[in-house]
PAPAGU-890985 format. One record per residue (C-alpha): x, y, z; residue number from 1. Coordinates in steps of 0.25 Angstrom, whole numbers, plus 5000, padded with zeros to 4 digits. Each point is the difference from the previous one (the first is absolute). Example, Ala and Ser with C-alpha at 12.3 -4.5 7.8 and 13.67 -1.06 7.14 Angstrom:
((5049; 4982; 5031); 1)
((5006; 5014; 4998); 2)
//
This chain:
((4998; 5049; 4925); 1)
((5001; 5013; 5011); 2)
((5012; 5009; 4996); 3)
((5011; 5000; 5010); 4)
((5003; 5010; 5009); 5)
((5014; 5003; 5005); 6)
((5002; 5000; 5016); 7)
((5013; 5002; 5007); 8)
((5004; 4993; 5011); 9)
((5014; 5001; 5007); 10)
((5012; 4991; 4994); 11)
((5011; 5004; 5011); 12)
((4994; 4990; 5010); 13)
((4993; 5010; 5008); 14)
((4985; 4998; 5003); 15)
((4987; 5008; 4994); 16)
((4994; 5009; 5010); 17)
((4983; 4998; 5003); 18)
((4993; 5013; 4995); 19)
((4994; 5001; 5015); 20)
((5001; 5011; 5008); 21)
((5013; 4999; 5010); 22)
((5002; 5004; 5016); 23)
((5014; 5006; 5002); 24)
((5012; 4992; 5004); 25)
((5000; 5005; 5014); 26)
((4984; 4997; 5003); 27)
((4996; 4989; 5008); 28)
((5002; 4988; 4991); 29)
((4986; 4993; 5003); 30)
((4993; 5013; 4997); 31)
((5009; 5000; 4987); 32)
((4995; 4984; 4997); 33)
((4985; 5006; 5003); 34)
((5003; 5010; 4988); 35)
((5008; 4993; 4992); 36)
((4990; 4987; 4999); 37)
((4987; 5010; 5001); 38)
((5001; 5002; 4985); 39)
((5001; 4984; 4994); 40)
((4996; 4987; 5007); 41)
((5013; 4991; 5002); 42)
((5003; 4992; 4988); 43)
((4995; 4985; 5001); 44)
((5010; 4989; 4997); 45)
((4994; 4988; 4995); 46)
((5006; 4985; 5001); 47)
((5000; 4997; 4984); 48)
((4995; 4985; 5003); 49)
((5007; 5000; 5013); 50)
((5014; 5004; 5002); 51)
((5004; 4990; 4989); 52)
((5013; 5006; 4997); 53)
((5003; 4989; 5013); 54)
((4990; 4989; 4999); 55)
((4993; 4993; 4989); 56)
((4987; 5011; 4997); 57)
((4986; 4998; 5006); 58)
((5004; 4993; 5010); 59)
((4996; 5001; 5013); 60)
((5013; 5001; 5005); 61)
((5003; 5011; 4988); 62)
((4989; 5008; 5007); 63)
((5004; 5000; 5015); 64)
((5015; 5001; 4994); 65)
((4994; 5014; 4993); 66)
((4994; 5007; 5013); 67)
((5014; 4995; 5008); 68)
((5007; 5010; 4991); 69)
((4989; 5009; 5003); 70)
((4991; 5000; 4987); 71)
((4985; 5008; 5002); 72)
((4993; 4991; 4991); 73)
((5001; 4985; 4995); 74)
((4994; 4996; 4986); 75)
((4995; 4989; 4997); 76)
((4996; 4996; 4985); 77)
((4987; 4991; 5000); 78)
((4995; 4990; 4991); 79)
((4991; 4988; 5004); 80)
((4999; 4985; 5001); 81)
((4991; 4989; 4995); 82)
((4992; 5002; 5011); 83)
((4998; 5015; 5001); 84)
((5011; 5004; 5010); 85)
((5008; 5010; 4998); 86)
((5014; 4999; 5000); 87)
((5013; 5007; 4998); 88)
((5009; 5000; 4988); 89)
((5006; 5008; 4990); 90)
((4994; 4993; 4991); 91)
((4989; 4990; 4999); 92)
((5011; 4989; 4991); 93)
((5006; 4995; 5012); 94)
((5014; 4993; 4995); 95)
((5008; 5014; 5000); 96)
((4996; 5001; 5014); 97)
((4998; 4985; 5006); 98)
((5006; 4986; 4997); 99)
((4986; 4994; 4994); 100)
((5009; 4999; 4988); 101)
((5008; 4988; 5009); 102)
((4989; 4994; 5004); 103)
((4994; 4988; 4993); 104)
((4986; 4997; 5005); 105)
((5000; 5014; 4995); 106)
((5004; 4999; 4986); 107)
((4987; 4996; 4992); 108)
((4995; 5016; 5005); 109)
((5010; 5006; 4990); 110)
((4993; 5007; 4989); 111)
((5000; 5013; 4992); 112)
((4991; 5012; 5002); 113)
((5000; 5014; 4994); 114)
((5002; 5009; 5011); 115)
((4998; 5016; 4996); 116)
((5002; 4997; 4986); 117)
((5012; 4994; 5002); 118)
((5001; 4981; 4999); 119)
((5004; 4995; 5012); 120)
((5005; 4986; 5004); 121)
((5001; 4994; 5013); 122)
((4992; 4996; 5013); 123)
((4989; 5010; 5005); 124)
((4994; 5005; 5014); 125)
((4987; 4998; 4993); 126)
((5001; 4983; 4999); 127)
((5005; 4998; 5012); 128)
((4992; 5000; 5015); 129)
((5004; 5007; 5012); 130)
((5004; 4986; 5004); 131)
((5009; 4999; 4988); 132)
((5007; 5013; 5002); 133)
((5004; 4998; 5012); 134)
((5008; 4988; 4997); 135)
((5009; 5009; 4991); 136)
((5011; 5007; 5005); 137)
((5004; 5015; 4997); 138)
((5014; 5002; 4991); 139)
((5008; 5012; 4996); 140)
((4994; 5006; 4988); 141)
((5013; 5005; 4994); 142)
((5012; 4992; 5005); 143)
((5010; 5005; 4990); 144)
((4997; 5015; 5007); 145)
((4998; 4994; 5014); 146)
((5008; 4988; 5003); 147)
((5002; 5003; 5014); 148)
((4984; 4998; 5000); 149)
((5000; 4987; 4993); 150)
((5005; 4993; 5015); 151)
((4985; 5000; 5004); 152)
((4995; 4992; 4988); 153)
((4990; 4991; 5006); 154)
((4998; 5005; 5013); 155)
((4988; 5009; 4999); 156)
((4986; 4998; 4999); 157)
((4993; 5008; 4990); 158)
((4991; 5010; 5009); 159)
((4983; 5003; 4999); 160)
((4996; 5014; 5002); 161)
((4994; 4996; 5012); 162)
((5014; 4995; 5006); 163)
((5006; 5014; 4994); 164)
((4991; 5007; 5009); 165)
((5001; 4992; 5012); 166)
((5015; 5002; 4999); 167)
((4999; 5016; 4997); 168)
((4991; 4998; 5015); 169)
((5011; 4993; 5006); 170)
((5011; 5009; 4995); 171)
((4992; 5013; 5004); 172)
((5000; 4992; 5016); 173)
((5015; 4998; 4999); 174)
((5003; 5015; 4993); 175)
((4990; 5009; 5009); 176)
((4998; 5007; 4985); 177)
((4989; 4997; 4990); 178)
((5003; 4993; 4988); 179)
((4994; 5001; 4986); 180)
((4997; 4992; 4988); 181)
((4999; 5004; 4986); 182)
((4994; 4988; 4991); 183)
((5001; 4999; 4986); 184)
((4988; 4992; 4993); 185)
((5008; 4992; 4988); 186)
((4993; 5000; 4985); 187)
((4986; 5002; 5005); 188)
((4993; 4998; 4989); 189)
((5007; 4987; 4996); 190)
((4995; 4994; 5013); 191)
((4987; 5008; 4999); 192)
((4996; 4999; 4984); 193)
((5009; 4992; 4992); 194)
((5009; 4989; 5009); 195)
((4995; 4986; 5000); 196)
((5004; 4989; 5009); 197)
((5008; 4988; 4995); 198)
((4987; 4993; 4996); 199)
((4997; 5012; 4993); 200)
((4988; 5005; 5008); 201)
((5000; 5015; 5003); 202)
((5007; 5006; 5011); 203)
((4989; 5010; 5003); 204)
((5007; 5006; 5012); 205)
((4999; 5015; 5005); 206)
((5015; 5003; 5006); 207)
((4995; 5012; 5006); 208)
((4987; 4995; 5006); 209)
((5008; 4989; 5007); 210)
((5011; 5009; 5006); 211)
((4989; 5009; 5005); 212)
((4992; 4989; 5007); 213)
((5013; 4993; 5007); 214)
((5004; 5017; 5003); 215)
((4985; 5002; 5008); 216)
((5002; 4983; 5005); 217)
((5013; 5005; 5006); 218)
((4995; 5012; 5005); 219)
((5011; 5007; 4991); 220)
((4995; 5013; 4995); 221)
((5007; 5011; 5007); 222)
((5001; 5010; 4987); 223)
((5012; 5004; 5006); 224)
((5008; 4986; 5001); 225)
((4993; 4995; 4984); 226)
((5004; 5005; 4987); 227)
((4995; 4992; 4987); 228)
((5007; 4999; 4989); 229)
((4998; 4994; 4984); 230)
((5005; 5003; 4986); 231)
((4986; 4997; 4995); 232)
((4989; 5011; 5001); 233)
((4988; 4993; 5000); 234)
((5002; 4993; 5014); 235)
((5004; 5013; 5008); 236)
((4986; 5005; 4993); 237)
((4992; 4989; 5004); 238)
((5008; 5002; 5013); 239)
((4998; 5015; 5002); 240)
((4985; 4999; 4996); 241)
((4994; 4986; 5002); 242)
((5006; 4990; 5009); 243)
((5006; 5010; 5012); 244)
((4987; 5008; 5002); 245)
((4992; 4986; 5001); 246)
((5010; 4996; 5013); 247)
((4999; 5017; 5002); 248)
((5016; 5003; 5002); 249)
((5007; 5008; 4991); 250)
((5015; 4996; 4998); 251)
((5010; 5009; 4992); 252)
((5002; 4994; 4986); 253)
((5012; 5001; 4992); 254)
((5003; 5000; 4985); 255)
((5012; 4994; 4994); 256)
((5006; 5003; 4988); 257)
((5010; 4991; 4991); 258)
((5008; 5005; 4992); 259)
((4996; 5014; 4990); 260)
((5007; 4996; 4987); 261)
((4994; 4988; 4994); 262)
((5013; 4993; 5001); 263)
((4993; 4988; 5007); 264)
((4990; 4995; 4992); 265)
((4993; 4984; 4999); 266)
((5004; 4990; 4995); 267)
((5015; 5003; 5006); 268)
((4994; 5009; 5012); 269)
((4988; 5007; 5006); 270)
((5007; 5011; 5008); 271)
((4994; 5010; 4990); 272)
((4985; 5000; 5003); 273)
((4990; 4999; 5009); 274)
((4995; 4986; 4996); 275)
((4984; 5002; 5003); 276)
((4998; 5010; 4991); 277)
((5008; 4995; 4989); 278)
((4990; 4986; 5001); 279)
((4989; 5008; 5003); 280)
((5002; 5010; 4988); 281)
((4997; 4985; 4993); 282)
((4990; 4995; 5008); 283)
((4992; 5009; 5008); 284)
((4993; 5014; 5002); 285)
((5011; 5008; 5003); 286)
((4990; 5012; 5001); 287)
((4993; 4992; 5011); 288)
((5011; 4994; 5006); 289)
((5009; 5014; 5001); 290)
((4990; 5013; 5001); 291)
((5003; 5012; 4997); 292)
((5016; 4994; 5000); 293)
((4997; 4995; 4985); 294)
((4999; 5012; 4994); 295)
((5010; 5008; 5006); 296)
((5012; 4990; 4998); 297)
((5010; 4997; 4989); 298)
((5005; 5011; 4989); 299)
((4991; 5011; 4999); 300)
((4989; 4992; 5008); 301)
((5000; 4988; 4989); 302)
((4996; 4990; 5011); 303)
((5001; 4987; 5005); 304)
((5006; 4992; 4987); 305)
((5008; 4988; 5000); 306)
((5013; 5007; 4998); 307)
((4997; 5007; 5014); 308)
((5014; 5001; 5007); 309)
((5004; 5006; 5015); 310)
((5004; 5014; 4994); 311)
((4985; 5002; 4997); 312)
((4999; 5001; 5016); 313)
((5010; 5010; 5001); 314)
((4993; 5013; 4993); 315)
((4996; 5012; 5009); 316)
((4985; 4997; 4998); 317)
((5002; 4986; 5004); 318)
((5007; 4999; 5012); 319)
((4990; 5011; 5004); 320)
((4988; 4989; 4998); 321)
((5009; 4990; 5007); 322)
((5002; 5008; 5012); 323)
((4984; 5005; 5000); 324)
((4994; 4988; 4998); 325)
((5006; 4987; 5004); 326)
((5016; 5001; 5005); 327)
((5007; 5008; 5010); 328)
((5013; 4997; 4994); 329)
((5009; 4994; 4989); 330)
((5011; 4990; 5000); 331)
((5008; 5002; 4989); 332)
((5012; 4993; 4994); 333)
((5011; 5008; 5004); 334)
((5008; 5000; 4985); 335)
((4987; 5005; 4996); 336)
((5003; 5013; 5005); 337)
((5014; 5001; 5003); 338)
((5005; 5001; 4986); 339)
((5014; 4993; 4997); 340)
((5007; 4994; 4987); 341)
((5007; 4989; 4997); 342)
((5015; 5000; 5002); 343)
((5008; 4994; 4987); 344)
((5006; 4991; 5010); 345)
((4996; 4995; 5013); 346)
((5011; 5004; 5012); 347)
((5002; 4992; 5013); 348)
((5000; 5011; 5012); 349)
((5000; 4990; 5010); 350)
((5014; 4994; 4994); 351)
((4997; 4985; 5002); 352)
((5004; 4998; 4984); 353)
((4988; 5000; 4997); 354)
((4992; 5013; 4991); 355)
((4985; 5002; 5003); 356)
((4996; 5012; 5001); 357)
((4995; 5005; 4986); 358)
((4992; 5012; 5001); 359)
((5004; 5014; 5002); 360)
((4990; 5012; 5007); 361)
((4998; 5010; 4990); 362)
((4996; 5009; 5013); 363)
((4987; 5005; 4993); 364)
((4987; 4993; 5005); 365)
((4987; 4998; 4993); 366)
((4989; 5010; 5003); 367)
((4989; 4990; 5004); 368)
((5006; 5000; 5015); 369)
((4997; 5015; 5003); 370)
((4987; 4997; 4993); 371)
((4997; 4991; 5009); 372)
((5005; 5007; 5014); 373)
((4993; 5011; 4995); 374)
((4987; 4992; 4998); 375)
((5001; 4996; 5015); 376)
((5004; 4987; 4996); 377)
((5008; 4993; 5011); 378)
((5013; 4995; 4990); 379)
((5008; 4986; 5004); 380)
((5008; 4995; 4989); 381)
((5008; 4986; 5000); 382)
((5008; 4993; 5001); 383)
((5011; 5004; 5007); 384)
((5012; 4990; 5001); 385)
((5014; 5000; 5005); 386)
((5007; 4989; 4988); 387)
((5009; 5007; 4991); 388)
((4992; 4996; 4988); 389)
((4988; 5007; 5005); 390)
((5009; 5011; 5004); 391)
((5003; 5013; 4988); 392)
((5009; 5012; 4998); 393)
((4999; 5014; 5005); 394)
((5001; 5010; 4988); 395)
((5014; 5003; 5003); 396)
((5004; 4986; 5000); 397)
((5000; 4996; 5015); 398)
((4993; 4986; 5004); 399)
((4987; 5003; 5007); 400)
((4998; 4991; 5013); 401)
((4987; 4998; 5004); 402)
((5000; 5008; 5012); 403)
((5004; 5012; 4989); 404)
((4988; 4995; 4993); 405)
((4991; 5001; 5013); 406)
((5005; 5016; 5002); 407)
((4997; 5003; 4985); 408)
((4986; 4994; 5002); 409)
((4996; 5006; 5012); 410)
((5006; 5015; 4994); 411)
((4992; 4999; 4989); 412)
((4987; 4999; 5008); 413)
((4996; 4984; 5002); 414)
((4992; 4995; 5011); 415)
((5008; 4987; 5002); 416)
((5005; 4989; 4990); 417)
((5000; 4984; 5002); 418)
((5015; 4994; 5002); 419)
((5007; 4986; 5000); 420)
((5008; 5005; 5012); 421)
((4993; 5008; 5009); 422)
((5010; 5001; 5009); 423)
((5007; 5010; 4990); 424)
((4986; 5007; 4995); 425)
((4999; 5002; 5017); 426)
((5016; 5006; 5001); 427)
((4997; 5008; 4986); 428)
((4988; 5006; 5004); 429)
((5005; 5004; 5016); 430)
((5011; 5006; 4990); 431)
((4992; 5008; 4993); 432)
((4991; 5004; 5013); 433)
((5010; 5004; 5008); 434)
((5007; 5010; 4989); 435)
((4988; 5008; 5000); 436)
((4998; 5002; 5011); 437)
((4990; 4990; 5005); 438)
((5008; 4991; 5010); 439)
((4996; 4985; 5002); 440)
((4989; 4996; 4993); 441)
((4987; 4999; 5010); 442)
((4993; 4985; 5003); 443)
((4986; 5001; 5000); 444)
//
C-alpha cells in the first residue's frame, strides 16, 4: 500500500487558503474574483444520486430536488433492462430500492446471481422490461438513516436515462444555467461477460455502447456538461478507444477507486477491486485487453493477477498512465485518503442519545492524492453526507460536520466531490470561495 504522508490542515475552525496568487484587499473585488479564480476552475458539486439526503435516491424528483439546492451535476447510476433500456439504480437488485419485493405477480422473478464475486439474491433490472419497471415504485434505500425519506415510498417512478436528460433540459429552461450529469456504468462486465438472464441466457450487453448511443440520440454530448464514470477499467478503455471515436465525440472519463486496504473483499464485499480485471486475470488476455497497463501495474510491475486490489492504481507510474491514456480524472473513496482510526467507543455529537460516530482523523492523508493533482488528474472523491454516522472526528477531538468536510477538501486540492445534500456541498464550498478571496462562485 502507498506510504502515508502527513498534511496539515487547520483544527481552530478557520478555513485553508488557495495556493492562488491574491489581489489586495482594497482592489476592485471583481478584478480580485478574475485573479482569484484565474488559477483553478471552480469546484463541481455533484448530486450523489440526486439530492437523496431528501428523497428516495435516483429519483426524478431526487434530481430536480439536487439542482434546486444548486448542485453542478446529477449522477445517475445505469444498469439495464430485459429489453436493452437503460435505467437508473444503484444497483441492478431492485428490492433495496423498489417495492417488487411487495409485489406478487412478481414473486417467481426472485433468484440468486453472483454479482462482482459477491451471491446476490433478489429481483433484478435485467428479468424485467421496461414495461415491468415502470410498474415499480422507488423507496428509500436506508430508512433507518433517512426516515424522513421513507414518506415518499411508493410515489416515484424509477426513471430511464432518456427521462433524466429530458428533465436536466427542462431544468437548465427553468435555471437559466446549464446542468450536467455524471453516469456511472454499474458492473460492466457482469452485464457484458458473465450475467445471465433468469432463463439463463447470456446478458451480452455493452453498458458503455448503450449510454453513448442514447448520449448522441439525445444530442447530449457537450464535453463540458458529461463526465463518465466506472470502478472497472476495462469499459472506460473500450470507452476512451473504441466506441466514443466510432460516434467521434470525446467525453472526460473518470476512474473510481474503492477502498486501498483489501478490507472489502468477496464473498462478504467487493469494495476492494476492480471487478474486470480480477475475472479477467481468470478468464482473458489481460495483455490484450489492458496494453501497456498490464505490465506497469501491481507491486514491482507483477501485473494484472487475480489478487489485483484498487491500491495497484494509486502508484505514481499508474496514475500517470490513467491520466495519458484513458481518464481525466479519479473519484476516489474519500476514507481512502483521508486517514482516521477507529475510536474505542463511538460518541454521539449530535446528542440525540444515540453514538454514531466511530472514527477519528489522524490529520495525515495518503500520498496517492498529490500523486494524482500532480499527474493532471481532475480528483472528485465521494461521498460526502450529512448523518452523523457518515460523519468523523477532527484530530483534536471536535466533530467534523460536512461543510467542515467540504472546506478540508477543497484546501487540499479536489476539483469537486459528490454529496447526499447538495445544498450543504453548495454553502460549504461558497464558504471556502469566498475566504479566499474568490467572491461567489460564477454560473456558466
Amino acid at each position: 500500500m502507498g506510504s502515508r504522508t502527513a498534511v496539515v490542515y487547520l483544527l481552530s475552525g478557520l478555513i485553508p487558503v488557495l495556493a492562488l496568487s491574491f489581489m489586495p484587499v482594497s482592489a476592485n473585488e471583481h478584478m480580485q474574483n478574475q485573479t482569484c479564480l484565474a488559477g483553478a476552475e471552480k469546484p463541481i458539486v455533484i448530486g450523489h444520486r440526486g439530492a437523496s439526503g431528501f428523497r428516495p435516491e435516483h429519483t426524478l424528483e431526487a434530481y430536480e430536488l439536487a439542482v434546486e439546492q444548486g448542485a453542478d451535476f446529477i449522477e445517475p447510476d445505469l444498469v439495464v433492462t430485459k429489453d436493452g433500456v437503460l435505467i437508473v439504480r444503484h444497483e441492478n437488485e431492485l428490492s433495496g430500492t423498489t417495492d417488487v419485493g411487495e409485489r406478487p405477480e412478481f414473486a417467481d422473478r426472485k433468484t440468486t446471481k453472483t454479482i462482482d464475486g459477491m451471491p446476490t439474491s433478489g429481483w433484478f433490472s435485467e428479468d424485467f422490461s421496461l414495461e415491468e419497471i415502470k410498474t415499480l415504485r422507488a423507496e428509500e434505500r436506508i430508512p433507518e438513516t433517512r426516515p424522513g425519506n421513507t414518506q415518499f415510498d411508493g410515489q416515484f417512478e424509477i426513471p430511464t436515462l432518456e427521462e433524466v436528460l429530458t428533465l436536466v433540459r427542462d431544468l437548465e429552461k427553468r435555471t437559466g444555467r446549464e446542468i450536467g450529469i455524471y453516469p456511472e456504468t454499474k458492473h460492466p462486465t457482469f452485464f457484458a461477460k458473465e450475467g445471465k438472464f433468469l432463463e439463463g441466457s447470456r446478458i451480452d450487453m455493452s453498458l458503455g455502447e448503450m449510454l453513448i448511443e442514447t448520449l448522441v440520440e439525445q444530442k447530449f454530448t457537450d464535453p463540458e456538461r458529461v463526465f463518465i464514470q466506472s470502478f472497472e477499467v476495462e469499459n472506460l478503455l473500450e470507452l476512451q478507444n473504441t466506441i466514443m471515436p466510432r460516434f467521434d465525440i470525446d467525453l472526460p472519463l473518470v476512474q473510481l477507486l474503492g477502498d486501498i486496504t483489501n478490507a472489502y473483499l468477496p464473498p462478504e464485499s467487493n469494495f476492494s477491486a476492480p471487478y474486470d480485471m480480477v475475472y479477467n486475470a481468470k478468464n482473458g488476455d489481460v495483455e490484450a485487453i489492458y496494453g501497456e497497463l498490464a505490465s506497469i501495474i501491481g507491486d514491482e510491475g507483477s501485473g494484472i493477477t487475480a489478487e489485483i486490489g484498487y491500491d495497484d492504481l494509486t502508484s505514481k507510474t499508474v496514475l500517470a498512465y490513467i491520466a495519458e491514456h484513458y481518464a481525466e480524472g479519479i473519484g476516489p473513496w474519500k476514507d481512502s485518503f483521508l486517514l482516521r482510526k477507529a475510536l474505542d467507543e463511538p460518541i454521539d455529537a449530535d446528542g440525540d442519545g444515540k453514538a454514531k460516530i466511530a472514527t477519528r482523523l489522524t490529520g495525515e492523508v495518503d500520498d496517492f492524492l498529490p500523486l494524482a493533482i500532480e499527474a493532471g488528474l481532475l480528483v472528485h472523491p465521494y461521498t460526502l453526507r450529512a448523518e452523523e454516522e457518515f460523519l468523523t472526528l477532527h484530530p483534536n477531538g471536535i466533530p467534523q460536520t460536512l461543510t467542515g468536510e467540504v472546506i478540508q477538501l477543497l484546501g487540499l486540492g479536489v476539483n469537486g466531490f459528490f454529496t447526499d445534500q447538495p445544498i450543504i456541498g453548495v454553502e460549504g464550498r461558497e464558504l471556502f470561495l469566498e475566504a479566499n478571496g474568490c467572491g461567489k462562485p460564477r454560473q456558466k
